[in-house]
C-alpha positions in Angstrom: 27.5 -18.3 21.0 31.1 -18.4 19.5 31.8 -17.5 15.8 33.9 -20.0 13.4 36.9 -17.8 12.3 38.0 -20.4 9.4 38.2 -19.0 6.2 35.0 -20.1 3.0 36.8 -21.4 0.1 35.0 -20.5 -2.7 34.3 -23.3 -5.5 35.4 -22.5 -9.3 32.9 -21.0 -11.0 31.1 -17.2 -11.2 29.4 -15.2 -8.3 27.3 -12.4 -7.4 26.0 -11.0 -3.7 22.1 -10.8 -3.4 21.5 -8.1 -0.7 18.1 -7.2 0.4 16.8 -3.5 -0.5 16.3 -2.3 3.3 19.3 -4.7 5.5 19.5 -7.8 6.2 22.1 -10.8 5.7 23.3 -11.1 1.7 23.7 -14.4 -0.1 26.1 -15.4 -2.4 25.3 -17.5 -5.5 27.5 -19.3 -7.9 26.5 -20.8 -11.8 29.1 -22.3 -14.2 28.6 -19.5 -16.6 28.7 -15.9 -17.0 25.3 -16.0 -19.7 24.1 -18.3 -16.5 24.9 -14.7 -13.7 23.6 -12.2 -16.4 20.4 -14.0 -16.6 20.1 -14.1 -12.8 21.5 -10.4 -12.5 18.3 -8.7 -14.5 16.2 -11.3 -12.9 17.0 -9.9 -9.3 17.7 -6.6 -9.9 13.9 -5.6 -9.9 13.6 -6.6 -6.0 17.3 -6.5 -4.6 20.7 -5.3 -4.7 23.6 -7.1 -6.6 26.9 -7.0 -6.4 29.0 -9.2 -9.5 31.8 -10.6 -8.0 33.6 -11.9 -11.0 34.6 -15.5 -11.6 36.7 -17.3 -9.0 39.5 -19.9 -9.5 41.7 -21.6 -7.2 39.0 -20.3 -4.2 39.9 -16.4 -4.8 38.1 -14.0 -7.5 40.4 -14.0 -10.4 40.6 -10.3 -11.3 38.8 -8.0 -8.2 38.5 -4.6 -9.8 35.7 -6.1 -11.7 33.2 -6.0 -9.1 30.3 -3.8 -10.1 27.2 -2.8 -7.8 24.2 -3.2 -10.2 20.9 -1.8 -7.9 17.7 -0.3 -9.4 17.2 3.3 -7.9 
């Protein structure tokens, strides 16, 4: 089975990347606000990775070097 090669355009708004301790696929979730990520940040840090990707305007993260990797080791 073929793969779509079109780009994701991201909707406005703040992300971060849930990844699964031990592999697997990650997921990507958005919220309106940053208070809105930070609450869902400590809540998933005790059972997965996460990755903050910063807020994203126009479809593309607005300032990159932000990204952080918050993991519980």
């Amino acid at each position: 089975m073929a793969r779509n090669s079109r780009t994701i355009s991201l909707k406005d708004g703040y992300y971060i990347e849930i990844l699964p301790k031990f592999g697997g696929q990650s997921v990507m979730v958005r919220r309106e606000s940053e208070e809105e990520v930070k609450k869902l940040m400590v809540q998933y840090q005790k059972s997965k990775n996460v990755n903050y990707i910063g807020e994203v305007k126009d479809g593309k993260p607005t300032d990159p070097s932000k990204r952080k990797r918050k993991s519980r080791r």
